[in-house]
C-alpha positions in Angstrom: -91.0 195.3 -69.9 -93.9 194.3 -68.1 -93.6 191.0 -65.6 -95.0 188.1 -66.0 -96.7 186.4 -63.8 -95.1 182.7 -64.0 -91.4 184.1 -63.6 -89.8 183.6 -59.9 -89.8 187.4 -59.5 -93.5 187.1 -57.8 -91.2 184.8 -55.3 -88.7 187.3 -54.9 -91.1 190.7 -54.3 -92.8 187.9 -51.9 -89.3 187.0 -50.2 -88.7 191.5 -49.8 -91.1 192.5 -46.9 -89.1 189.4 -44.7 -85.4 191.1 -45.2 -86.9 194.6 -44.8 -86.0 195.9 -40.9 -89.0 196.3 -38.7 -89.1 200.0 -37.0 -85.9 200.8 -37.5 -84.3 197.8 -36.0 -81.0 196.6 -38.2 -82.0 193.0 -39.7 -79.7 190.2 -38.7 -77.7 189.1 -40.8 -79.1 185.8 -42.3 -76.9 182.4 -40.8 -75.4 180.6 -43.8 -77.2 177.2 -43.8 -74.7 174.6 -42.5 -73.8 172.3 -45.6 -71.9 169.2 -45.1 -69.4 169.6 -42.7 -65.9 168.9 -44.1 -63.7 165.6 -42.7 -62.4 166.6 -39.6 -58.9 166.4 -39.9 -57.5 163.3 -37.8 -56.4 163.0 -34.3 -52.5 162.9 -33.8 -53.7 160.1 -30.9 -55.8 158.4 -33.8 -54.1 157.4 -36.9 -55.2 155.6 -40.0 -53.2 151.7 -40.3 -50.0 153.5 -41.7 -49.1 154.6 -37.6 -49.4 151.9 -35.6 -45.7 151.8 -36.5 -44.5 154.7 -34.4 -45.7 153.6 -30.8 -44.0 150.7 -31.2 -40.8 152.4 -31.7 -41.4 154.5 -28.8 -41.9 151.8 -26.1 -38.1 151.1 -25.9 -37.9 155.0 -24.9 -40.4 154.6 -21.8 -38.0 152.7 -20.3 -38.1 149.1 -18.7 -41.2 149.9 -17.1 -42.9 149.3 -21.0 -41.2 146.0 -20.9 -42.1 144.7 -18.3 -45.8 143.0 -19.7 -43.6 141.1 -22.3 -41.9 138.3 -20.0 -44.8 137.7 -17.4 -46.3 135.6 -19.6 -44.1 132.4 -20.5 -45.0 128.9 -20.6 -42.8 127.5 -17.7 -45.2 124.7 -17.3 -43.8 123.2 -20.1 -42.7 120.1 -19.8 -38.7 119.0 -21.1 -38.3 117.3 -24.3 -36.7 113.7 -23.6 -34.1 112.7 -26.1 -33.3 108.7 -25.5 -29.6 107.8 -26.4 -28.9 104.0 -26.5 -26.2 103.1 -24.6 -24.9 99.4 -22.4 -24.6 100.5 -19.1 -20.6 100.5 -19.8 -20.6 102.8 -22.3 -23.8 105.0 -20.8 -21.3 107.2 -19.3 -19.3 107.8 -22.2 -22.2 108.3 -24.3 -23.4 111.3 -21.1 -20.2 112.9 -22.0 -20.4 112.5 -25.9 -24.0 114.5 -25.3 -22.3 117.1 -22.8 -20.1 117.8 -25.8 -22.6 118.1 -28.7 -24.7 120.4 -26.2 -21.7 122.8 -25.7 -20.3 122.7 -29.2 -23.8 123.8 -30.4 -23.9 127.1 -27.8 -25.4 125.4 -24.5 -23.5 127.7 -21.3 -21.5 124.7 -19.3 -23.7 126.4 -16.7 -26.7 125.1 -17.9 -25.9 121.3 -18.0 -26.3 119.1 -15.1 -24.9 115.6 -15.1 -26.7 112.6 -12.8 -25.0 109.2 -12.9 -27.4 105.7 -11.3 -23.7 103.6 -11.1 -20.2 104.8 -10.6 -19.9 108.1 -10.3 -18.5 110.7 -12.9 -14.7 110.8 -12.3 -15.0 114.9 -12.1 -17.4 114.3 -8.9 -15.2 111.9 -7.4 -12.2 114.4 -7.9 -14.2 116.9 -6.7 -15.4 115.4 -3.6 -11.9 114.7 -2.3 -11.2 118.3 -1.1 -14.7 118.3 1.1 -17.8 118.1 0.1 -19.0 121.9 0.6 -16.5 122.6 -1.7 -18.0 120.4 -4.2 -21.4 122.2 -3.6 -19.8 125.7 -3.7 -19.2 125.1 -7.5 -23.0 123.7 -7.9 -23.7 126.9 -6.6 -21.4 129.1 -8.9 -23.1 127.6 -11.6 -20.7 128.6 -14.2 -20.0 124.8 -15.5 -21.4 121.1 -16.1 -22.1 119.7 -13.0 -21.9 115.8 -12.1 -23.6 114.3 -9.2 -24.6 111.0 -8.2 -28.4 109.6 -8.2 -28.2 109.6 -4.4 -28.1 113.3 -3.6 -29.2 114.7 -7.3 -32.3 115.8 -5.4 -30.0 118.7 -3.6 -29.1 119.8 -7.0 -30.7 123.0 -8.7 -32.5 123.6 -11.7 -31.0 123.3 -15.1 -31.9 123.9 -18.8 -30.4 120.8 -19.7 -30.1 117.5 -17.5 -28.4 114.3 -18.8 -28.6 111.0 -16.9 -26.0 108.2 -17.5 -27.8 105.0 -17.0 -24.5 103.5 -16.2 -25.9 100.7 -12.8 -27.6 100.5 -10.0 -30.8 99.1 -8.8 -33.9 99.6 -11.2 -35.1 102.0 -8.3 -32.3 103.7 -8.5 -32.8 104.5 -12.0 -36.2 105.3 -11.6 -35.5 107.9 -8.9 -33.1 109.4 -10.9 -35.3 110.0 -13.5 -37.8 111.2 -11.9 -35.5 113.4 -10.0 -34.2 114.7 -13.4 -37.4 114.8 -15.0 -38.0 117.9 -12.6 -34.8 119.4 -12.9 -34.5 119.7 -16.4 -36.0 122.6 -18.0 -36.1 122.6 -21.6 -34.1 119.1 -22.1 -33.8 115.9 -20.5 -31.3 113.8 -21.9 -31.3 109.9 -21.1 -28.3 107.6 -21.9 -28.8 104.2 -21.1 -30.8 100.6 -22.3 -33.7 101.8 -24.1 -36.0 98.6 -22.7 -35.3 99.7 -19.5 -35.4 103.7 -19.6 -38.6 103.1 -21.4 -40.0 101.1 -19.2 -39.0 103.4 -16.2 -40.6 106.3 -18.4 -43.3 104.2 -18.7 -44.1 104.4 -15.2 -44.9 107.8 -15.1 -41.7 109.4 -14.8 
């Protein structure tokens, strides 16, 4: 059949002389024309949002050295949350001790609770205090249960979770150096038994 002209066989004799080898020379073989390249698959270090799982669970594995971020960065500067309890001075101590025993009953460690007294002290301290006073500080010191101790020498005392003052006498500035004493001991609670006009107005003065 004869060609015609218009057909894309003219293209193809024109496409020949190009794949024919020159002086015996072998033609290379034509490079397939890079299409779209397929998705590279994923990197194991790279995951979509259904891993981020798995490196969580294997922190525990690396040891506490993994850990260690986590607790440098509390908020210790936070100041104790006051809880006021009324009480007359006679019954401030009683109401210290009805605290104490809410604080344990709900989980508090006796370790945790210091007690400071303005008037008479706590009968435990003055008990205490009859075998020699380093003897009384040598349980301060264990700090496996409540401690009592007066206004006078609270300052020697330690830092607790929880301190309760007992309101219970003394001179206003006693008060108010008690308070301000416990105000930097405490560190979650500070609990306050006493007259509220006059704890408040001790508070009030920048306790």
């Amino acid at each position: 059949m004869p060609l015609i002209p218009e057909e894309p066989q003219i293209h193809e004799s024109a496409q020949g002389p190009r794949a024919t080898p020159a002086s015996g020379r072998t033609a290379p073989t034509p490079r397939p024309v890079p299409g779209p390249r397929p998705a590279a698959p994923s990197r194991p270090g790279r995951p979509g949002p259904v891993r981020p799982t798995p490196p969580a669970q294997r922190t525990p594995r690396d040891g506490a050295a993994a850990a260690k971020p986590g607790p440098s960065a509390p908020a210790a500067a936070a100041a104790p949350q006051i809880q006021l309890i009324p009480a007359s001075v006679q019954g401030a101590l009683d109401a210290a001790e009805e605290a104490v025993d809410l604080l344990l009953d709900s989980g508090r460690a006796p370790g945790d609770v210091l007690v400071i007294t303005t008037g008479e002290q706590h009968p435990w301290a003055t008990h205490e205090l009859s075998f020699g006073e380093s003897s009384y500080w040598a349980q301060h010191d264990a700090g496996d249960d409540v401690f009592y101790t007066d206004a006078a020498v609270a300052d020697r005392a330690g830092k607790r979770p929880v301190v309760v003052v007992a309101v219970n006498g003394g001179a206003e500035s006693v008060a108010a150096s008690a308070l301000s004493v416990a105000h930097s001991k405490a560190g979650a609670l500070l609990i306050v038994c006493g007259d509220p006009q006059r704890i408040n107005s001790v508070l009030g003065a920048g306790v």
